[in-house]
DRENPA-3360 file (N, C-alpha, C; in nm, 2 decimals, always signed):
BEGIN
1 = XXXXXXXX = +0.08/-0.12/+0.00/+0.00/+0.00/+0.00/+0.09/+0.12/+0.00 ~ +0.07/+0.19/-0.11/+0.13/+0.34/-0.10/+0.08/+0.42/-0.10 ~ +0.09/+0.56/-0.02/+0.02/+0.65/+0.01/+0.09/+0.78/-0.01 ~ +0.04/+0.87/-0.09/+0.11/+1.00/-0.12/+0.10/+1.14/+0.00 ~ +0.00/+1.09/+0.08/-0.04/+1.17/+0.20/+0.08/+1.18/+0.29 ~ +0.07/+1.29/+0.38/+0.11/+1.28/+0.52/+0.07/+1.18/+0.61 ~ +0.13/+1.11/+0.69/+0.05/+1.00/+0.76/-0.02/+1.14/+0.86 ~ +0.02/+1.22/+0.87/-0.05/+1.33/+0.99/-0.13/+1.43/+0.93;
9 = XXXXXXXX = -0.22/+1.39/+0.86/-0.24/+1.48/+0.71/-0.39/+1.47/+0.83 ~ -0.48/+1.57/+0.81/-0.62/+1.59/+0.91/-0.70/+1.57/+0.74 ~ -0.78/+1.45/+0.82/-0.85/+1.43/+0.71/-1.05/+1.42/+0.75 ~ -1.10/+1.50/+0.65/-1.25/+1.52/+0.70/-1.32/+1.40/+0.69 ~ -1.44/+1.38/+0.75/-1.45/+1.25/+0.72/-1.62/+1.24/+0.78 ~ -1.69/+1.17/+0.69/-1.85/+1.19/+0.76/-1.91/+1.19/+0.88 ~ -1.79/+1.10/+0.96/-1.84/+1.09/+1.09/-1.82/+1.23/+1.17 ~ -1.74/+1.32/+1.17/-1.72/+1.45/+1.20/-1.85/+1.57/+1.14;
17 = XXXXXXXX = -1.83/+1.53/+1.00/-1.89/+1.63/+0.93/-2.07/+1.66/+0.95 ~ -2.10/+1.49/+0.99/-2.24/+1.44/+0.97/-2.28/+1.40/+1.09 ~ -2.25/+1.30/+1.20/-2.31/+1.28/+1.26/-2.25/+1.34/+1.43 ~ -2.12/+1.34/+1.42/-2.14/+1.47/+1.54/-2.22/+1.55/+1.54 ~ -2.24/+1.61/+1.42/-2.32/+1.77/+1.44/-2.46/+1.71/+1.47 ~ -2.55/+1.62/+1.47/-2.65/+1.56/+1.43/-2.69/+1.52/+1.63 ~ -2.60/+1.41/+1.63/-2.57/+1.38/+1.75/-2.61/+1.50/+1.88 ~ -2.50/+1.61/+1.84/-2.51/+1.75/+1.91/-2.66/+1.83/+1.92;
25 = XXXXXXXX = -2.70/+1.82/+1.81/-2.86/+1.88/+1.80/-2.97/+1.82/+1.86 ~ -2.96/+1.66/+1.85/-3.09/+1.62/+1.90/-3.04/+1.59/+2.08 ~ -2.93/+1.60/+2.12/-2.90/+1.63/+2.25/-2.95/+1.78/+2.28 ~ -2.91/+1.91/+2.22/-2.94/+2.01/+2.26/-3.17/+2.01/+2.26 ~ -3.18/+1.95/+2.17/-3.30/+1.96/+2.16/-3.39/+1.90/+2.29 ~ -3.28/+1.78/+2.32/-3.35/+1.71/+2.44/-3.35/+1.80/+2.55 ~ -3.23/+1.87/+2.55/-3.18/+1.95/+2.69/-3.34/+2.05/+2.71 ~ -3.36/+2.10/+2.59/-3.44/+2.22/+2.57/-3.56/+2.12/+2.61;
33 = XXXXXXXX = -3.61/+2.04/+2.59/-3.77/+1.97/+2.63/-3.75/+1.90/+2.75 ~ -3.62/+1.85/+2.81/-3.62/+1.81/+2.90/-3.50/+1.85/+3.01 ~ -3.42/+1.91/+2.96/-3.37/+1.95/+3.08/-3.25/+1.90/+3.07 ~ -3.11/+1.97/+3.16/-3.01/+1.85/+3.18/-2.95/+1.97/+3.29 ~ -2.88/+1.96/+3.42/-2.77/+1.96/+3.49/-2.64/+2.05/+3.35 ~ -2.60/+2.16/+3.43/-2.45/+2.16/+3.35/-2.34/+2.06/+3.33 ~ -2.34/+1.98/+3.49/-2.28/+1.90/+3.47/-2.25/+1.77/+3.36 ~ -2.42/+1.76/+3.34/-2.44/+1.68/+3.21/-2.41/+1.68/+3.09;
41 = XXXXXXXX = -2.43/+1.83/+3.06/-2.44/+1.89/+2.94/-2.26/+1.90/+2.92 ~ -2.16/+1.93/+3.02/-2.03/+1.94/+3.02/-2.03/+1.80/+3.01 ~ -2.04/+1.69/+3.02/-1.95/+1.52/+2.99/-2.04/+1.50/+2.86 ~ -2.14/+1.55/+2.81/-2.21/+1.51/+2.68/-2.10/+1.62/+2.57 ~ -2.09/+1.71/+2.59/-2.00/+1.78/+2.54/-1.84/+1.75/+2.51 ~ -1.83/+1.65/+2.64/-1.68/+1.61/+2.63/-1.69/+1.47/+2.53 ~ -1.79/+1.39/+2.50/-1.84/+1.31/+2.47/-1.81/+1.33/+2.26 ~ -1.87/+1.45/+2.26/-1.86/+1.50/+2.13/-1.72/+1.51/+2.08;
49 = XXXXXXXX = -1.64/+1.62/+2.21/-1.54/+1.65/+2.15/-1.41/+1.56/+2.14 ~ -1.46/+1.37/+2.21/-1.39/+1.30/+2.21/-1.40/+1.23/+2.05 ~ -1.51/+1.27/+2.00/-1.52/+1.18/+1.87/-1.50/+1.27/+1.82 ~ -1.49/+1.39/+1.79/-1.42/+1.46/+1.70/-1.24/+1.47/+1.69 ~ -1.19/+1.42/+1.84/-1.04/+1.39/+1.81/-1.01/+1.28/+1.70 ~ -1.13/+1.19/+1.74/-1.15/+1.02/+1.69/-1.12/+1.06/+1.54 ~ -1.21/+1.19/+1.49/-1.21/+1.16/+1.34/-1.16/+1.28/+1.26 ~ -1.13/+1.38/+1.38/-1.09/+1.52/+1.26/-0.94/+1.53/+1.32;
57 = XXXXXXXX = -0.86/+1.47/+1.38/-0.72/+1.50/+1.38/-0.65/+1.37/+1.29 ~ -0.50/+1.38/+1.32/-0.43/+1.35/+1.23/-0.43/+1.19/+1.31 ~ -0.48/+1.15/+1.44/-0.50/+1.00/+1.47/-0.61/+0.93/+1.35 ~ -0.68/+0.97/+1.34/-0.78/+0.95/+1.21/-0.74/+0.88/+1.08 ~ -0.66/+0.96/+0.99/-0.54/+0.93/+0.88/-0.44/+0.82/+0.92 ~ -0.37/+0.82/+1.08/-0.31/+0.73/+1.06/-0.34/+0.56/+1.12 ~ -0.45/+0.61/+1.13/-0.57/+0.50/+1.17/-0.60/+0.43/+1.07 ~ -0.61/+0.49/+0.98/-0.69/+0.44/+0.83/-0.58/+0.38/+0.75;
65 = XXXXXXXX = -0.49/+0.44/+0.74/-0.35/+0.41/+0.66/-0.22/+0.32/+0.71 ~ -0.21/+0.38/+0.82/-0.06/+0.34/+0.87/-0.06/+0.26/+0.99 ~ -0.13/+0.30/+1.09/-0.09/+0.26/+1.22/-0.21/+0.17/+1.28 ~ -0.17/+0.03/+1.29/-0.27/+0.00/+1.37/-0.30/+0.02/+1.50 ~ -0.17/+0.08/+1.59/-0.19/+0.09/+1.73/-0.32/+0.23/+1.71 ~ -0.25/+0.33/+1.63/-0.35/+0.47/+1.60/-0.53/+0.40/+1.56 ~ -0.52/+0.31/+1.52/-0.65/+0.30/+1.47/-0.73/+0.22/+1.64 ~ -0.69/+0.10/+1.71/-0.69/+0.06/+1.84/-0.73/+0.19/+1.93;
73 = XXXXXXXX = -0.63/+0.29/+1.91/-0.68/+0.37/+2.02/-0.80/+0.46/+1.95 ~ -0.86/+0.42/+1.85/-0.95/+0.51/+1.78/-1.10/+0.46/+1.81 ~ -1.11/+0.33/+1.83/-1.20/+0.21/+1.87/-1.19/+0.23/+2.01 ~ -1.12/+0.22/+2.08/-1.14/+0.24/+2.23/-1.21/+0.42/+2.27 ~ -1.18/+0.48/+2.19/-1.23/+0.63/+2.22/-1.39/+0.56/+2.18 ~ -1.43/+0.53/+2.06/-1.55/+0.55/+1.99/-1.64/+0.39/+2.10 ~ -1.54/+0.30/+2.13/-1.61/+0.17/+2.24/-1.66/+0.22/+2.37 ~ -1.55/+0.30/+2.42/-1.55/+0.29/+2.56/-1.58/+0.44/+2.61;
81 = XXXXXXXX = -1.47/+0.54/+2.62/-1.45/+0.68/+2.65/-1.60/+0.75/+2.61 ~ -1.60/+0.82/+2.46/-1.70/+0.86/+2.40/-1.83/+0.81/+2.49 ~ -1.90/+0.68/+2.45/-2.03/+0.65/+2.51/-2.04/+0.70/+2.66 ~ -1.95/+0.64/+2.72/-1.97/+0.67/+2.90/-1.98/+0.81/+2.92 ~ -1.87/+0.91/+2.87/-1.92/+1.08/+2.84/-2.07/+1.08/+2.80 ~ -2.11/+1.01/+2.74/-2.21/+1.06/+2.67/-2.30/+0.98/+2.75 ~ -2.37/+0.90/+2.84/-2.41/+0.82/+2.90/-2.41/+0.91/+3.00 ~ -2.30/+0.96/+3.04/-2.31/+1.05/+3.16/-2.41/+1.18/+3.18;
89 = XXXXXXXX = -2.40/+1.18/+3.05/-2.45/+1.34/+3.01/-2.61/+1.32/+3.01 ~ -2.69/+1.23/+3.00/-2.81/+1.18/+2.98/-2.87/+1.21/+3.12 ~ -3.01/+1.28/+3.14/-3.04/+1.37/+3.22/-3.14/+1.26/+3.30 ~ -3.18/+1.24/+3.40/-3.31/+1.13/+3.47/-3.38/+1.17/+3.39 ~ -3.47/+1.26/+3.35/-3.58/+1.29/+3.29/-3.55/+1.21/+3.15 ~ -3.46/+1.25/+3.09/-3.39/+1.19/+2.96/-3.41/+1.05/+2.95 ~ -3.40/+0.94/+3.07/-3.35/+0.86/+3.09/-3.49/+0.79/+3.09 ~ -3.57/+0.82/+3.15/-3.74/+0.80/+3.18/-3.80/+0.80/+3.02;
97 = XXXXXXXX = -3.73/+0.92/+2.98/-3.85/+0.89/+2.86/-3.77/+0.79/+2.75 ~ -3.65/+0.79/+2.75/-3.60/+0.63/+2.69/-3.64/+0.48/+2.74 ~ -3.67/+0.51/+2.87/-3.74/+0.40/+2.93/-3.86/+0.37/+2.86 ~ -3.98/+0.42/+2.78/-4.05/+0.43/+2.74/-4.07/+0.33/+2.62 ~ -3.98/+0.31/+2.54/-3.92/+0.20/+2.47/-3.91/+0.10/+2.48 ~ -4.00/-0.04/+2.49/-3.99/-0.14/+2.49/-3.84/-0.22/+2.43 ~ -3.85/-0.16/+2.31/-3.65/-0.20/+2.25/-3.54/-0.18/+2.37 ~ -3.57/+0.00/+2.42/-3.47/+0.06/+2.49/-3.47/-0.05/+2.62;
105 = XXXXXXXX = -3.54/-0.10/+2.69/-3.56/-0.13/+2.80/-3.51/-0.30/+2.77 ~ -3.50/-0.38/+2.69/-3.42/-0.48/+2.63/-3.29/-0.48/+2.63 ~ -3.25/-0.38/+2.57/-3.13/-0.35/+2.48/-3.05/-0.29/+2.59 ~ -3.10/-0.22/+2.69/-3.00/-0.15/+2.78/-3.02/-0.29/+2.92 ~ -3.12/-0.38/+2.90/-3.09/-0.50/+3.00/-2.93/-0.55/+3.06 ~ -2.88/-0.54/+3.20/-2.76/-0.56/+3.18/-2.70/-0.72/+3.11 ~ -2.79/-0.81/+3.12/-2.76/-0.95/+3.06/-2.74/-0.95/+2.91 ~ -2.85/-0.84/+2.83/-2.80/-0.79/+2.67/-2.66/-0.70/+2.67;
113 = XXXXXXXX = -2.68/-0.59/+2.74/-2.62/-0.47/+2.72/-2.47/-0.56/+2.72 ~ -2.39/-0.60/+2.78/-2.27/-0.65/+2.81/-2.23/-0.75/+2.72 ~ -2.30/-0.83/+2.70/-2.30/-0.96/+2.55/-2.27/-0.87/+2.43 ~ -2.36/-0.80/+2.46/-2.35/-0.70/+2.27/-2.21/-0.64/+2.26 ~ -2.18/-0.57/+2.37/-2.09/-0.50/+2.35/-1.94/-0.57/+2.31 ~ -1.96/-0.74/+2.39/-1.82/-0.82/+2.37/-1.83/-0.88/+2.26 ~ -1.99/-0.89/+2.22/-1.95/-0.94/+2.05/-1.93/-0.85/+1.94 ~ -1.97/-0.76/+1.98/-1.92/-0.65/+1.89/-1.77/-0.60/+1.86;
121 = XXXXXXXX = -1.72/-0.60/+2.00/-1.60/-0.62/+2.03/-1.51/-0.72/+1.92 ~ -1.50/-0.83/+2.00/-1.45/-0.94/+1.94/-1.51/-0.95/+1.77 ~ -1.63/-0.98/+1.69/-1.66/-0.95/+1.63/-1.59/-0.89/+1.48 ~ -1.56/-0.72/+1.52/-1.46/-0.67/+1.44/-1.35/-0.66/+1.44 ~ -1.29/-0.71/+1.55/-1.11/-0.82/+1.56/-1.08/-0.91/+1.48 ~ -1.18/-0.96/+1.46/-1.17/-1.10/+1.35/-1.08/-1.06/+1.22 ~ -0.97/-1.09/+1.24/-0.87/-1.06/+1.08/-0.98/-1.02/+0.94 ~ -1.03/-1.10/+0.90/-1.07/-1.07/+0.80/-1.20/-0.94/+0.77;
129 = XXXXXXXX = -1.22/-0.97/+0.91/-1.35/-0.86/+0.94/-1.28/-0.75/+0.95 ~ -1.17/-0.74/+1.00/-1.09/-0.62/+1.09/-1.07/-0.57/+0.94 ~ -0.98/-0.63/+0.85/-0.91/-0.60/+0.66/-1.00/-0.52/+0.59 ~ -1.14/-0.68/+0.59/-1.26/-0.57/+0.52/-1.31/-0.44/+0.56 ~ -1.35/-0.43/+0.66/-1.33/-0.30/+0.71/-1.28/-0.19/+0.62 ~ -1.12/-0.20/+0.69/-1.02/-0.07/+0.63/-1.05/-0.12/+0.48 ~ -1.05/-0.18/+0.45/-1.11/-0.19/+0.27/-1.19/-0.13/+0.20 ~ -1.27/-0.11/+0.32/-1.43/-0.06/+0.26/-1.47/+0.07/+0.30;
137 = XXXXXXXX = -1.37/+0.18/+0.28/-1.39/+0.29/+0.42/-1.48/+0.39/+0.36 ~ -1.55/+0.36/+0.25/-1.66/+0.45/+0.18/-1.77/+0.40/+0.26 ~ -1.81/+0.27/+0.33/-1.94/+0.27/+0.41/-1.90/+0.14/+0.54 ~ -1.82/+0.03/+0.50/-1.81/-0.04/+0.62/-1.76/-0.02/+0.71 ~ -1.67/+0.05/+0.71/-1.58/+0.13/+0.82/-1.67/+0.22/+0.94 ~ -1.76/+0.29/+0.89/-1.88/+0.36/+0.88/-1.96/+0.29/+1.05 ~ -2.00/+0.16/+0.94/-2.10/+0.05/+1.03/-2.02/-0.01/+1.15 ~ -1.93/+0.00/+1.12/-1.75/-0.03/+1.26/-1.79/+0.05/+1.33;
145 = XXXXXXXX = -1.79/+0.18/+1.35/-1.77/+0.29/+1.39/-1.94/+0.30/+1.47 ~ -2.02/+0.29/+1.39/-2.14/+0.30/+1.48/-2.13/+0.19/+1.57 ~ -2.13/+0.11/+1.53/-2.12/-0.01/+1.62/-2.06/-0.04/+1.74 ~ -1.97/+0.04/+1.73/-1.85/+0.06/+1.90/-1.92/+0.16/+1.94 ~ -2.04/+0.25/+1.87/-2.02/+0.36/+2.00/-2.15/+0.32/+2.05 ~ -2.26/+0.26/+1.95/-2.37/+0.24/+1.97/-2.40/+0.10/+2.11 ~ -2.28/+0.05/+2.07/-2.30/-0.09/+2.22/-2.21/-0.06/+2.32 ~ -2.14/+0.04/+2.33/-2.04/+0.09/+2.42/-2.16/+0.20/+2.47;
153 = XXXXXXXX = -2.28/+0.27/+2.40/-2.35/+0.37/+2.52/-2.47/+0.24/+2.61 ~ -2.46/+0.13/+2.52/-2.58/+0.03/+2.65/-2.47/-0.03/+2.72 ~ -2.36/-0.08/+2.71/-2.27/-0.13/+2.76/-2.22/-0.05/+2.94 ~ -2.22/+0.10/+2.90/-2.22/+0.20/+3.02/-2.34/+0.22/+3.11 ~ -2.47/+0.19/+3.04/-2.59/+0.23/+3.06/-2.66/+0.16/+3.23 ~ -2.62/+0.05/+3.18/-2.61/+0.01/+3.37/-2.55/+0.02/+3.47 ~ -2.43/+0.08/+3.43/-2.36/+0.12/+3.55/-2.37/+0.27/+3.62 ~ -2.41/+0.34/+3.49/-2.46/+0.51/+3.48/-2.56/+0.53/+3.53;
161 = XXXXXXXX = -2.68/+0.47/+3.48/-2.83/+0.51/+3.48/-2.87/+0.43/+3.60 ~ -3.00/+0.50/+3.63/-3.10/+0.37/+3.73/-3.22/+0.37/+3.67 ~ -3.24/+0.40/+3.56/-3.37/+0.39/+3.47/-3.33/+0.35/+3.33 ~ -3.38/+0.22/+3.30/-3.50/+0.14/+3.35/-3.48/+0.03/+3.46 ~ -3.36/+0.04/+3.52/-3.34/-0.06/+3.59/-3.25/-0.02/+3.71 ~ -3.27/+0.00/+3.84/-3.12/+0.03/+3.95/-3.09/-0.07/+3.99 ~ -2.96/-0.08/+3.98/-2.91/-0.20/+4.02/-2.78/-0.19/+4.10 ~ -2.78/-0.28/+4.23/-2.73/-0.24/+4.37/-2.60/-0.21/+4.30;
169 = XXXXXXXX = -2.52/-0.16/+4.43/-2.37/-0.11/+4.41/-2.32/-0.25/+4.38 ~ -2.32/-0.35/+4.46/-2.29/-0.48/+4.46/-2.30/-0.51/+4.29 ~ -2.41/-0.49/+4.26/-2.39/-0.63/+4.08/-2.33/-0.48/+4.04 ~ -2.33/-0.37/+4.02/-2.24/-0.26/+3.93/-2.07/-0.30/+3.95 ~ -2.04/-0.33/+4.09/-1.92/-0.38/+4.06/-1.88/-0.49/+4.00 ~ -1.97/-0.56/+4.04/-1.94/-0.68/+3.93/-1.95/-0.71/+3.79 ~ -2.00/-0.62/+3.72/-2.09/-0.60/+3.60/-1.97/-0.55/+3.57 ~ -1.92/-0.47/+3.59/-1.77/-0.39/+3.57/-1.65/-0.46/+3.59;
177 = XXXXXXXX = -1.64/-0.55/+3.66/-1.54/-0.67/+3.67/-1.55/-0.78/+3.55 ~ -1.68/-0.81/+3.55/-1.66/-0.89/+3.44/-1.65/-0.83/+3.28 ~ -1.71/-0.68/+3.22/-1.67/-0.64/+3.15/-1.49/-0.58/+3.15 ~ -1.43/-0.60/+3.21/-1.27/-0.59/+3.23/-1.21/-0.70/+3.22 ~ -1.33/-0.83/+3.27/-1.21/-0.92/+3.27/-1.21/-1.00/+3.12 ~ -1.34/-1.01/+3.09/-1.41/-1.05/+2.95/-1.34/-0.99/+2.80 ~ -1.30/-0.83/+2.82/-1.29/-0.77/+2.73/-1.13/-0.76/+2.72 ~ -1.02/-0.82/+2.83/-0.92/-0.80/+2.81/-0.84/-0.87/+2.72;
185 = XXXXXXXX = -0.88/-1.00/+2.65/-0.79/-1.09/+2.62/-0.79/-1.03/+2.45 ~ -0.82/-0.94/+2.38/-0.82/-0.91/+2.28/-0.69/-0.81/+2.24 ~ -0.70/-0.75/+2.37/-0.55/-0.65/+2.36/-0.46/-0.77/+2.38 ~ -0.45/-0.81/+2.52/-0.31/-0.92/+2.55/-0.27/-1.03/+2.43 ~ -0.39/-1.04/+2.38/-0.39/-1.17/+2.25/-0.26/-1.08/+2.12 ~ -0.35/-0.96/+2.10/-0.29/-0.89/+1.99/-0.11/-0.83/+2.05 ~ -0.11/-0.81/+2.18/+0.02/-0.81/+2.26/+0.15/-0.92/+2.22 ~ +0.07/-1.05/+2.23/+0.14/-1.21/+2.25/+0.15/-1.22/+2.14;
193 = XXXXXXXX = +0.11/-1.22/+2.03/+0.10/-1.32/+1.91/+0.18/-1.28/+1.84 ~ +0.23/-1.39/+1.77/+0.46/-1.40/+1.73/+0.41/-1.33/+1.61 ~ +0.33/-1.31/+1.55/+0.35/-1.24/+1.35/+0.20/-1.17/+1.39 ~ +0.19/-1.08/+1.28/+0.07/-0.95/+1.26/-0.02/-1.04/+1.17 ~ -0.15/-1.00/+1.26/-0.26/-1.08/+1.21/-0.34/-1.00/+1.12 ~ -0.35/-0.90/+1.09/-0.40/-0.77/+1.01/-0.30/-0.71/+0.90 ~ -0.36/-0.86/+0.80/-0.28/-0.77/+0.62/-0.25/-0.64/+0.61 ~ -0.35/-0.58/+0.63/-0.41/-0.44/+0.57/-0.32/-0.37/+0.64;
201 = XXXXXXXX = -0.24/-0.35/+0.77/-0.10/-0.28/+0.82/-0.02/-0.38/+0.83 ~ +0.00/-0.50/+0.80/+0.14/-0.51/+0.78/+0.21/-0.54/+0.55 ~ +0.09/-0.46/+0.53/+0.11/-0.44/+0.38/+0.16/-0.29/+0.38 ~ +0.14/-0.20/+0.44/+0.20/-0.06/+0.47/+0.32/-0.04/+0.42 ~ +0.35/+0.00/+0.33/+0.50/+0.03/+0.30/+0.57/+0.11/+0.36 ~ +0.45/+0.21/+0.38/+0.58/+0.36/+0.49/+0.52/+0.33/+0.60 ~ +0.66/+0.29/+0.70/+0.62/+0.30/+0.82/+0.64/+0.39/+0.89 ~ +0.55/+0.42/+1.00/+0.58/+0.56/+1.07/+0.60/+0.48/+1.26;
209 = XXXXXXXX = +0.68/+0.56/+1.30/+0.71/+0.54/+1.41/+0.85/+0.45/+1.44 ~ +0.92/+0.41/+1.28/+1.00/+0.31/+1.32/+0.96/+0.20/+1.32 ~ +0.85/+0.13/+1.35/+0.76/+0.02/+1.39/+0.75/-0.07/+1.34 ~ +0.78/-0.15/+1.34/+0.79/-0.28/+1.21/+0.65/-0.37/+1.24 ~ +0.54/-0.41/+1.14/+0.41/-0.48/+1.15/+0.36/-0.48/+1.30 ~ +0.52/-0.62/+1.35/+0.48/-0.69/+1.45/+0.47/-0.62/+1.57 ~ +0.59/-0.51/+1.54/+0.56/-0.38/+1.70/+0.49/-0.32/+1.69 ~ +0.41/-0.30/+1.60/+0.27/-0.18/+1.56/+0.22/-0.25/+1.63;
217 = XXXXXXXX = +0.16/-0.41/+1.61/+0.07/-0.49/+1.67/+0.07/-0.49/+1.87 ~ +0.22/-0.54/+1.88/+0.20/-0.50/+2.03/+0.22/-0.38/+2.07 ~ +0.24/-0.27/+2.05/+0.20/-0.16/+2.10/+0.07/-0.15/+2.11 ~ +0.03/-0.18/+1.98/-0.13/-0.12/+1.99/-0.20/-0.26/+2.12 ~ -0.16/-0.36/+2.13/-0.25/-0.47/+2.23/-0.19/-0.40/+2.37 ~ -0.07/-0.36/+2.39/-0.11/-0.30/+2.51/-0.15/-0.18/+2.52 ~ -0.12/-0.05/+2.42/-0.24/-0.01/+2.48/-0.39/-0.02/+2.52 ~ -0.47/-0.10/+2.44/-0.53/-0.11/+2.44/-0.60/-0.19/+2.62;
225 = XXXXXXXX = -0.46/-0.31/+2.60/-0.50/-0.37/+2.75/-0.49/-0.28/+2.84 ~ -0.40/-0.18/+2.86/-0.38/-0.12/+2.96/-0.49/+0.03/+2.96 ~ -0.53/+0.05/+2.87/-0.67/+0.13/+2.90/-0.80/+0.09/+2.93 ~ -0.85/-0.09/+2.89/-0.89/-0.14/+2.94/-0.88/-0.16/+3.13 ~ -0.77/-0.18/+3.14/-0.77/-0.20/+3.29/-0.83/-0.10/+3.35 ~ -0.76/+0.05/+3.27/-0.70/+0.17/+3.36/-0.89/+0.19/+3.38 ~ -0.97/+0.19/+3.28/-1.08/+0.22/+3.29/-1.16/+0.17/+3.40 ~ -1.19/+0.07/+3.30/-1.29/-0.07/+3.39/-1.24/-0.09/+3.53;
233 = XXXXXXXX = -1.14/-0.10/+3.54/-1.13/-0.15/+3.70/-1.10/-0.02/+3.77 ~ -1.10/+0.09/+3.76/-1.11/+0.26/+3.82/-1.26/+0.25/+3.82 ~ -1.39/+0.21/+3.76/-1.51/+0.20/+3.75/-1.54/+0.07/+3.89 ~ -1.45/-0.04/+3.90/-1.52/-0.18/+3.93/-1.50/-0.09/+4.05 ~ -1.36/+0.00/+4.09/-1.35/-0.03/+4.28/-1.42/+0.08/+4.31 ~ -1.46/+0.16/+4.23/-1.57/+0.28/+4.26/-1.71/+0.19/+4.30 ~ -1.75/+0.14/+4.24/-1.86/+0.09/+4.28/-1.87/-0.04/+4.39 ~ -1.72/-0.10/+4.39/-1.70/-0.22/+4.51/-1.70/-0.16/+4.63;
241 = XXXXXXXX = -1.61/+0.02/+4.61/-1.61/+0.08/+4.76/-1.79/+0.08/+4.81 ~ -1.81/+0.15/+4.75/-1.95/+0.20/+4.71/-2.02/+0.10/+4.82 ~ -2.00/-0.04/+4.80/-2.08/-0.10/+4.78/-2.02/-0.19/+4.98 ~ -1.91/-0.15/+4.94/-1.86/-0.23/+5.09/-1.92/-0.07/+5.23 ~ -1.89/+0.05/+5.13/-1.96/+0.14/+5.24/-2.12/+0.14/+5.28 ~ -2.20/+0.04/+5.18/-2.33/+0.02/+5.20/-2.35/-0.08/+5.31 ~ -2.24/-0.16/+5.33/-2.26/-0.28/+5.41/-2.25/-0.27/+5.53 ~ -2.15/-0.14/+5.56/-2.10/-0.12/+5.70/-1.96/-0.18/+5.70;
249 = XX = -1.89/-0.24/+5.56/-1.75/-0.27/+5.60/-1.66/-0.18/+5.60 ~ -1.67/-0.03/+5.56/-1.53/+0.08/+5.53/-1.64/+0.21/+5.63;
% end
């Protein structure tokens, strides 16, 4: 693959152009019919301006082109970071009238919400699935993209919300334990494994960073494990304290 670009070249791209802005309006619209906390309105905002790093800076380009660890950390912003901002931002009143939803109230179930998210996960890992992908970046790339953010906001949704469902501090920490422990072996796998499983960067002819295939690969698996931890388990003992201060143990 040869590329006449800058690998740091900022490149526009629908998801910035189209559905941030889109995103942003029917949030402002909600705020106006229903209300939101500043607070809210500041992590729904941070929420936005995390997927606009995702897609309007120069991580974007070298996501698509060069770097798989850049593309890894581009999926963790749009899986994990992004939703929970934006999950956060979601007002009770907000929350009640999503409840309203016979889908919504399925879908954000924590026994669905967490399955979806790890097959989605795992899912677009899949070598071939991961290739096609970057192959197809005029619409499958697209359906990637929604897909991590859309099962990463039910994925957060139980540990955030208490509507449609409150669920004790006790299963929140554990719900968070097992999404950390479930979701880790995909970084460590990509960390461990002796040759680059993803044609599509180790066909890359210009490399950037020095990085040869196989160190592109494990850089990008740990970071990826190690933001996994950093997150998920900063979430599990929040809600384990939580939960031992409910008992009368701390």
């Amino acid at each position: 693959m040869v590329l006449a670009h800058s690998p740091y070249a900022w490149q526009a791209d629908v998801d910035t152009t189209v559905v941030i802005p889109v995103l942003s309006l029917l949030y402002l619209f909600a705020v106006g019919q229903l209300g939101a906390s500043r607070e809210r309105i500041a992590a729904y905002a941070g929420s936005m301006a995390l997927l606009a790093v995702a897609f309007w800076t120069p991580l974007h380009h070298l996501g698509l082109h060069y770097l798989l660890t850049a593309h890894l950390l581009q999926n963790v912003i749009l899986a994990e970071w992004a939703p929970l901002l934006a999950v956060l931002g979601i007002s009770a009143s907000m929350a009640r009238r999503l409840a309203r939803s016979r889908l919504w109230r399925v879908a954000a179930h924590p026994l669905v919400a967490l399955p979806l998210w790890l097959a989605n996960y795992f899912a677009w890992h899949i070598p071939p699935v991961y290739d096609a992908a970057l192959e197809h970046q005029t619409w499958l790339i697209h359906v990637e993209h929604a897909c991590y953010f859309a099962t990463g906001v039910l994925m957060w949704w139980p540990l955030v919300q208490d509507v449609p469902r409150r669920l004790a501090s006790g299963a929140r920490a554990g719900y968070a334990f097992a999404a950390f422990v479930l979701a880790s072996p995909i970084g460590l796998l990509l960390a461990l494994l002796p040759r680059p499983v993803y044609d599509y960067y180790a066909d890359v002819t210009t490399r950037v960073w020095g990085l040869s295939p196989l160190g592109d690969q494990e850089l990008g698996g740990v970071t990826m494990a190690s933001e996994q931890a950093l997150v998920l388990f900063v979430v599990f003992l929040f809600w384990f304290r939580r939960f031992l201060a409910e008992e009368g143990a701390i």
